[in-house]
C-alpha positions in Angstrom: -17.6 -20.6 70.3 -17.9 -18.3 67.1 -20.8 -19.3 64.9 -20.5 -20.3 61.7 -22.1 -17.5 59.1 -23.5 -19.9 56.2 -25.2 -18.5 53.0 -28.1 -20.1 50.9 -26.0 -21.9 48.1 -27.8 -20.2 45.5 -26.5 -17.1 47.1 -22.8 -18.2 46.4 -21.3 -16.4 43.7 -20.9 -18.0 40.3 -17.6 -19.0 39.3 -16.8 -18.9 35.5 -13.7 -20.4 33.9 -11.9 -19.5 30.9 -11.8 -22.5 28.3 -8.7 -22.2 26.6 -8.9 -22.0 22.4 -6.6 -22.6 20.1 -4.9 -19.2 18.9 -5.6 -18.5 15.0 -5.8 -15.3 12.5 -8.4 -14.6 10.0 -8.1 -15.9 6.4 -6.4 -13.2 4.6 -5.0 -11.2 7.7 -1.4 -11.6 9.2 0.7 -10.6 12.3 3.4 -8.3 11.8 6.7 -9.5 14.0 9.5 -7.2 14.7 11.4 -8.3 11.6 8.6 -7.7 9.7 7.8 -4.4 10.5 11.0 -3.7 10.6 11.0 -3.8 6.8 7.7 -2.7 6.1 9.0 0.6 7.9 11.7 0.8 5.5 9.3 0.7 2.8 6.8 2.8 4.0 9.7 5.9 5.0 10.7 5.2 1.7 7.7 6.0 -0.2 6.3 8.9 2.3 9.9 10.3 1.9 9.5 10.9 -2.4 5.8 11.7 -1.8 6.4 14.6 0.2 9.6 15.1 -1.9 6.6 15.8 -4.8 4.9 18.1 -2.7 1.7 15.8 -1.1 0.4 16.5 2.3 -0.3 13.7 5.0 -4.0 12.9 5.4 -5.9 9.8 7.5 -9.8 8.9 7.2 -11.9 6.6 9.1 -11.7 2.4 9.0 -15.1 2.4 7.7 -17.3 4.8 5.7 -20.7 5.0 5.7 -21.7 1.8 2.7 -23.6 4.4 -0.1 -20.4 6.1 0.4 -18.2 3.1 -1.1 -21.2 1.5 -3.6 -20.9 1.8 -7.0 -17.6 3.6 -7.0 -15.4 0.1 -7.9 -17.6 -1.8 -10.8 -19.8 -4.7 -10.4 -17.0 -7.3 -9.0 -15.7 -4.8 -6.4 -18.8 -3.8 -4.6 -19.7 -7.9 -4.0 -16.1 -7.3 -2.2 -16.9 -4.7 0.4 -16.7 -5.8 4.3 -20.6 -5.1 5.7 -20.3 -4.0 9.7 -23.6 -4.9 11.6 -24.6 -2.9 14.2 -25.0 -5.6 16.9 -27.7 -2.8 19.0 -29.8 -3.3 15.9 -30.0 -7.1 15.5 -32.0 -7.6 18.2 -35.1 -5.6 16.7 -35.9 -8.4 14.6 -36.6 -11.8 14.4 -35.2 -15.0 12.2 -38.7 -15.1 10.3 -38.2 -11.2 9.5 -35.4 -11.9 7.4 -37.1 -14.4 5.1 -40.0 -11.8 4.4 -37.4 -8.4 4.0 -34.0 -9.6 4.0 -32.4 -7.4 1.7 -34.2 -4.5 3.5 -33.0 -5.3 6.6 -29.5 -6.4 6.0 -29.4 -2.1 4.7 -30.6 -0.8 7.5 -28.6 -3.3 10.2 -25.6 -3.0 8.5 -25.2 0.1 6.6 -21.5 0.6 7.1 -18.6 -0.8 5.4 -14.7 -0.9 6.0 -12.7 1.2 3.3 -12.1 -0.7 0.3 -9.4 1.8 -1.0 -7.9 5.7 -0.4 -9.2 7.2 -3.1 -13.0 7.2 -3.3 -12.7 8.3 1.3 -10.5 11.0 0.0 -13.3 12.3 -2.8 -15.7 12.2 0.1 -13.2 13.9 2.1 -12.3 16.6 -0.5 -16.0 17.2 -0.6 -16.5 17.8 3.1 -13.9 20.1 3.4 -14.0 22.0 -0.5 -13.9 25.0 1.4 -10.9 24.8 4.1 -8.8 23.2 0.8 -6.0 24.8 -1.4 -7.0 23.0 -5.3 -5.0 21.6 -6.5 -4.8 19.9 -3.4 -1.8 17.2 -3.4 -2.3 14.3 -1.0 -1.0 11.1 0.2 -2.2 8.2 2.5 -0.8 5.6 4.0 -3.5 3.4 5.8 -4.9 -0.8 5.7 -8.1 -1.3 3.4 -10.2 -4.4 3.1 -11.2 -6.6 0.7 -12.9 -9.7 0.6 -11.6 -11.2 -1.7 -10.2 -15.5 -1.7 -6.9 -15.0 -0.3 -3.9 -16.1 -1.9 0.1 -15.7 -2.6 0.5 -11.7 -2.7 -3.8 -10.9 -2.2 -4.8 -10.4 1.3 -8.0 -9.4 2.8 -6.4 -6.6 4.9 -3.7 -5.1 3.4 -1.7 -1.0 3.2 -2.0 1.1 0.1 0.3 4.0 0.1 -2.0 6.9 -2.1 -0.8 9.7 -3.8 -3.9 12.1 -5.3 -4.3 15.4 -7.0 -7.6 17.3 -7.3 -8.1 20.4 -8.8 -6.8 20.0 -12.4 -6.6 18.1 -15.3 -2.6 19.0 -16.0 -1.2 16.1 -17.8 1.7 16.9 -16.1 0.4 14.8 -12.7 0.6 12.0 -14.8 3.7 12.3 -15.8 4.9 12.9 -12.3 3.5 10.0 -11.4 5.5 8.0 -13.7 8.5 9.5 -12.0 7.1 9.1 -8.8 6.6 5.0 -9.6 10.0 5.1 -11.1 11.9 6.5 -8.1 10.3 4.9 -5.5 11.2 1.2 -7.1 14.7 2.2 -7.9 15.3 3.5 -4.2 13.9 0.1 -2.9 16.1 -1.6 -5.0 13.4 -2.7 -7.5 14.9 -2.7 -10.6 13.3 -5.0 -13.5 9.7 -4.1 -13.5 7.0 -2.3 -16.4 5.1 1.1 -15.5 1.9 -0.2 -17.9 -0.2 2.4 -19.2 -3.5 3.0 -21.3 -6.2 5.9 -21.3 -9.8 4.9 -20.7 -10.8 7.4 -23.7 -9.0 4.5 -26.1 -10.8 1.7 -24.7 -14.5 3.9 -25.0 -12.5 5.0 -28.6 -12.5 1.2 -29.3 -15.9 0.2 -28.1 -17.5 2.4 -30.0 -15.4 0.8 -33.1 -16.7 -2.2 -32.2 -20.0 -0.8 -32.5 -20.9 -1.0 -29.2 -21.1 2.7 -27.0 -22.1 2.5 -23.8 -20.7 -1.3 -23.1 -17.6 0.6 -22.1 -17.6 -1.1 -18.4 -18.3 -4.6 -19.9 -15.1 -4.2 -22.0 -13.4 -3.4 -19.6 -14.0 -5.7 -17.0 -13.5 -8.3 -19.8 -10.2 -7.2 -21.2 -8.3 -6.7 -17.7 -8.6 -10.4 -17.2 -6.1 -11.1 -20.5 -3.1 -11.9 -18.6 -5.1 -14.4 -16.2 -7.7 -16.2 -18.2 -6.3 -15.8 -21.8 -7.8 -14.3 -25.1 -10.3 -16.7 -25.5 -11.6 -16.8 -22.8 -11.8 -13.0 -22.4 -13.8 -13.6 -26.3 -16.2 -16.1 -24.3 -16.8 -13.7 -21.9 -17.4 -11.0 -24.4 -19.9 -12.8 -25.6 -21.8 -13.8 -22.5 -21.7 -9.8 -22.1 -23.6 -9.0 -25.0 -20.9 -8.3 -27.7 -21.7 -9.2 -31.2 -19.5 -12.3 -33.1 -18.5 -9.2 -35.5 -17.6 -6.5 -32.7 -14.8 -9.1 -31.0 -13.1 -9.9 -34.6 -13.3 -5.9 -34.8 -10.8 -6.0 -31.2 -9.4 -9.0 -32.1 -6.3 -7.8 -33.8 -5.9 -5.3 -30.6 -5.5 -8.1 -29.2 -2.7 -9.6 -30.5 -0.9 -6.6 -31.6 2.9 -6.1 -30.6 5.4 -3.6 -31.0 6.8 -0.5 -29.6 5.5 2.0 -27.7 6.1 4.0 -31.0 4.4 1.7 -33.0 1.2 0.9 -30.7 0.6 4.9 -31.2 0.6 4.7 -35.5 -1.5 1.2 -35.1 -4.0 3.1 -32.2 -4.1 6.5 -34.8 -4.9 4.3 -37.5 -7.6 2.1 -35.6 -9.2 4.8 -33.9 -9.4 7.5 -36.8 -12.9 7.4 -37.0 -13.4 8.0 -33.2 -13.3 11.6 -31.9 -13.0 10.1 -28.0 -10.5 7.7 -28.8 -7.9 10.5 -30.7 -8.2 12.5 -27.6 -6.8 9.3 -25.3 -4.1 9.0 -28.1 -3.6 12.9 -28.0 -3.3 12.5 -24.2 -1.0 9.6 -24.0 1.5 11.5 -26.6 1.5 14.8 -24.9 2.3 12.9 -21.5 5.1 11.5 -23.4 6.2 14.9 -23.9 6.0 16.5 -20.9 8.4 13.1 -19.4 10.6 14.2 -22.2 10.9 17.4 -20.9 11.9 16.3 -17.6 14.5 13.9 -19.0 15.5 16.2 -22.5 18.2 13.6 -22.8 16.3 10.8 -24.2 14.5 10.6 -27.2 12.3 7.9 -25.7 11.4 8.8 -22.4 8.7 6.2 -21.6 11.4 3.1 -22.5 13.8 5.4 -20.2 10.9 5.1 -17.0 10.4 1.6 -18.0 7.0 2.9 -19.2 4.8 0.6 -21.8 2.1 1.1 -23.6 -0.7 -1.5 -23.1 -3.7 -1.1 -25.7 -5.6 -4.0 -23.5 -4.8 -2.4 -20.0 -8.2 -1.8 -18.4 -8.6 -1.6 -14.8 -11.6 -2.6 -13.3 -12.2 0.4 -11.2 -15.7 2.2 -12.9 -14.0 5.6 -11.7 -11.3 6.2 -13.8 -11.7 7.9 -17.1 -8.3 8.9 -18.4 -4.9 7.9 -17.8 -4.6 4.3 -16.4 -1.7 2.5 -14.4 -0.4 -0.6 -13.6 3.0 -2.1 -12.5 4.5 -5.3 -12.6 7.9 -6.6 -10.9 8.9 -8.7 -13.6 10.9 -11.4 -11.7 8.3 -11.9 -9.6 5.1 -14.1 -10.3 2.8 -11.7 -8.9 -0.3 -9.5 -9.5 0.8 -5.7 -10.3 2.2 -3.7 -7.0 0.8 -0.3 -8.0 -1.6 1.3 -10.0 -4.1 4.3 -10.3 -5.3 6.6 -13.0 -7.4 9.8 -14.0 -11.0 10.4 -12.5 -12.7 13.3 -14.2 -16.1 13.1 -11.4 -15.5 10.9 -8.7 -16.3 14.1 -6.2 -19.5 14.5 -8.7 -21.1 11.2 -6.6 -21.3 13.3 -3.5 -22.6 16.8 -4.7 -19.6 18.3 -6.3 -19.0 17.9 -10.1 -16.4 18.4 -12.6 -13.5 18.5 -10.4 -10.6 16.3 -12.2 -8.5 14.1 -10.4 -5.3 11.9 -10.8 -3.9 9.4 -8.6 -2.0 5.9 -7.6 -1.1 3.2 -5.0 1.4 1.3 -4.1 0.6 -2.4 -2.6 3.1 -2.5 1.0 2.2 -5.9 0.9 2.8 -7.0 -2.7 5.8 -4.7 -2.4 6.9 -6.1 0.7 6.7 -10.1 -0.9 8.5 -8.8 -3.8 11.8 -7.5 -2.4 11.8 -10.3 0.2 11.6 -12.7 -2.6 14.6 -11.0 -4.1 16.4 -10.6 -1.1 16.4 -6.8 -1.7 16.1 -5.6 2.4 19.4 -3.9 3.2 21.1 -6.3 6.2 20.8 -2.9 8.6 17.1 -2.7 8.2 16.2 -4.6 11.3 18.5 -2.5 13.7 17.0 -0.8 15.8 19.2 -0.3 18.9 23.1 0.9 18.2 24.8 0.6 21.3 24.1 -1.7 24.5 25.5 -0.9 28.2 26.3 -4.3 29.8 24.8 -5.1 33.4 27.0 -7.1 35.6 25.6 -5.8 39.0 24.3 -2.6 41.1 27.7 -0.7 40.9 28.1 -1.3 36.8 24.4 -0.5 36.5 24.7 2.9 38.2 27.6 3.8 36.4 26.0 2.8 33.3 22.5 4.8 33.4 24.1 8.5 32.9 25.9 7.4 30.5 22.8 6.0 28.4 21.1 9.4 29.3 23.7 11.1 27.4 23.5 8.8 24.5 19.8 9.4 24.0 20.0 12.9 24.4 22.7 13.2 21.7 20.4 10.7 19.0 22.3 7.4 19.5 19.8 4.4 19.7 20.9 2.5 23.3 19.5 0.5 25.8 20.9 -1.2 29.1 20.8 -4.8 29.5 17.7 -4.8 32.7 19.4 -7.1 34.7 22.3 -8.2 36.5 23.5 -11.3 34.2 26.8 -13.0 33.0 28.4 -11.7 30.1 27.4 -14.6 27.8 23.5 -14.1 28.3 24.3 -10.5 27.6 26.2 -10.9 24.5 23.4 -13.7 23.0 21.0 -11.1 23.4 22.7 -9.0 21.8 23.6 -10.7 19.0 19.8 -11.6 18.4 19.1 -8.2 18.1 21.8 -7.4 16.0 22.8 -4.7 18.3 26.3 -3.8 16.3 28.5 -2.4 19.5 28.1 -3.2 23.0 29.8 -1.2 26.3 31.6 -3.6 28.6 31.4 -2.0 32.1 33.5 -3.6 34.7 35.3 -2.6 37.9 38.5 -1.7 35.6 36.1 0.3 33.3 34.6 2.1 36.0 38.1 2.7 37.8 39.8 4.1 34.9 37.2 5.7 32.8 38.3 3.9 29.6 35.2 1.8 28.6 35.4 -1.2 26.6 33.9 -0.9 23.0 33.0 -4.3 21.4 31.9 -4.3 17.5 29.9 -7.2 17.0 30.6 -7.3 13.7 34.0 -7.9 14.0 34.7 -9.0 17.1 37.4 -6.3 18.3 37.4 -4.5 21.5 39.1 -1.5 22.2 39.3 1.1 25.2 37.7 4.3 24.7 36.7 7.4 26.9 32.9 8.1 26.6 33.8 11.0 24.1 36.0 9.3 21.9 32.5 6.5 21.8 30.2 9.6 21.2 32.5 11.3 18.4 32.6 7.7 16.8 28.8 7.1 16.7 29.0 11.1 15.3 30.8 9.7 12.5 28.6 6.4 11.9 25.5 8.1 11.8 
């Protein structure tokens, strides 16, 4: 008789079990399905294609930055919005009663990274590092998430894409007007057609707050005054007020306030307001000679910011505490959204890490504003989410060996295929793909295979017709 080997039961191995949870996403994040992507890829080709076509380079930076790097770069309501990474090594160095004494302290030294919150100031730190490897002006663009944590809604998402175009290195006004003409493009190619390029100079709104008798309260004003569409005028005034602004100073802005009229007109009113103002005539000064340069890249218009859709808004702020020229916004006016790009002129951002007085100019584009806005208008061309062009029935061993040179050949030659993977009937094969919207499909059969005239199905239309394999090859020549 064997005997029995028997182990000490606490000597048994533990076994754990995996409770099963409920799958769910974070507030404000989303999953991406094939469809999905498949049109934010037409988007995103779209916009990298006119950004190179304006001479910008490809650049990438880290998910997170280091958190001094991101503070005090976005104004007082965009730093509370910044995404604080703990280092989990670190946590266990202190105790719950530690961070009732030093909380603050603590939480800085624990957690002193953050996750990008936009392109622009990770590129400033990025221009900085490498100053001396870089051609200025140095052109780039960026396509990459960012995160904010802001209360998520229709159209504002906690992690979304911007799509950045920057240029250091000069203060041309004619990067602003390029970018105009970038804006304008881009929407017309995505089929984006009734929207307003909004734009302002910061120099006006420091022109107007020193009308208002109140220099230095720039930031206040304008933190104010970019919440006019959402909140109203008076409760922008109310606002002014609990921000320190005099009863007298916000019946001085008042009539800014209401004032309409052309872009033509808001120039004589802004001349007229801001006479007295040496900052505020060189934002005016700027504004007009960018309206120059745009009419000499379109000399057959006499009003070239109506002709790139282009308004001037005297209350357009931006909260951003970086910018200090040009400003941009744009809305899709069919749409009840928040804007789907924007950007303007930063004379010193690089100046916050060690190198000052180099003049910048960029914008962004919102994938995922953009994205809502053309699905909302049904604006995605029907071919967008085809991805394979040709599929090679299966019916059995002989078909599929017969088949697999011939898909070689198509892949080597840039025709999109794939083989069905296994041996089915011809209805499972044609549902799948139909799903797809795979738009011709190879029947292979033993006639096919005996003769060497294959039979060409367009799903589209339903006809079938008997073609060699270089009649199919010249005819995807011609499609593509």
């Amino acid at each position: 008789m064997k005997k029995i080997l028997s182990l000490p039961s606490q000597k048994l191995p533990k076994i754990y079990t995996m409770q099963a949870t409920k799958p769910s996403l974070p507030k404000g994040t989303r999953d991406f399905a094939p469809e999905t992507m498949a049109k934010r890829n037409f988007i995103l080709n779209t916009i990298r294609e006119i950004f190179q076509q304006f001479g910008f380079l490809p650049l990438e930076t880290p998910a997170m930055e280091k958190f001094d790097v991101l503070t005090g770069k976005y104004g007082e309501e965009g730093d509370k919005l910044l995404f604080r990474i703990f280092n989990a090594g670190e946590l266990r160095n202190y105790q719950p009663e530690d961070y009732k004494e030093k909380g603050d302290a603590i939480v800085k030294k624990i957690a002193d990274r953050a996750l990008r919150y936009d392109l622009t100031v990770p590129f400033a730190r990025f221009v900085v590092m490498n100053r001396n490897e870089l051609t200025f002006p140095f052109k780039r663009y960026q396509i990459q998430p960012v995160w904010r944590g802001d209360s998520p809604q229709k159209g504002r998402y906690r992690e979304f894409y911007q799509c950045d175009a920057d240029v250091v290195g000069t203060e041309s006004l004619i990067c602003e007007a390029e970018i105009i003409l970038m804006i304008h493009q881009t929407l017309h190619r995505l089929g984006i057609k009734d929207f307003t390029i909004k734009i302002n100079n910061r120099k006006i709104l420091a022109g107007i707050a020193e009308m208002m008798q109140a220099t230095g309260k720039e930031t206040d004003l304008c933190v104010a005054i970019d919440k006019l569409d959402k909140i109203g005028q008076e409760k922008v005034e109310n606002e002014l007020i609990e921000r320190g602004f005099q009863q007298n100073a916000i019946e001085t802005l008042r009539p800014l306030l209401q004032f309409q009229g052309s872009n033509t007109d808001k120039i004589t009113f802004l001349e007229q307001f801001l006479q007295t103002s040496e900052v505020g005539k060189k934002g005016i000064a700027e504004i007009k000679e960018m309206t120059t340069i745009l009419q000499h890249f379109s000399p057959k218009t006499n009003q070239p910011l109506e002709a790139y859709q282009t308004e001037l808004d005297i209350t357009l702020a931006r909260g951003l505490s970086y910018y200090t020229g040009a400003i941009f916004e744009v809305k899709a006016n069919q749409v009840a959204m928040g804007s789907i790009s924007g950007g303007g002129r930063y004379d010193n951002l690089t100046g916050t890490f060690g190198m000052p007085n180099v003049s910048g100019v960029g914008f962004s584009f919102g994938v995922d504003r953009l994205y809502d806005v053309m699905e909302e208008l049904q604006l995605f061309p029907k071919d967008t989410l085809t991805s394979t062009q040709l599929l090679f029935t299966n019916f059995d061993a002989t078909a599929q060996q017969y088949a697999l040179p011939l898909l070689y050949d198509c892949r080597q030659k840039g025709i999109k295929a794939e083989i069905f993977p296994e041996h089915s009937k011809l209805a499972k094969q044609m549902k799948y793909a139909d799903a797809k919207k795979i738009p011709f499909v190879v029947l292979i059969g033993s006639d096919e295979m005996t003769s060497n005239l294959l039979t060409l199905k367009d799903m589209n239309t339903g006809e079938q017709s008997k073609k060699t394999w270089q009649e199919i090859v010249q005819l995807f020549s011609t499609l593509s």
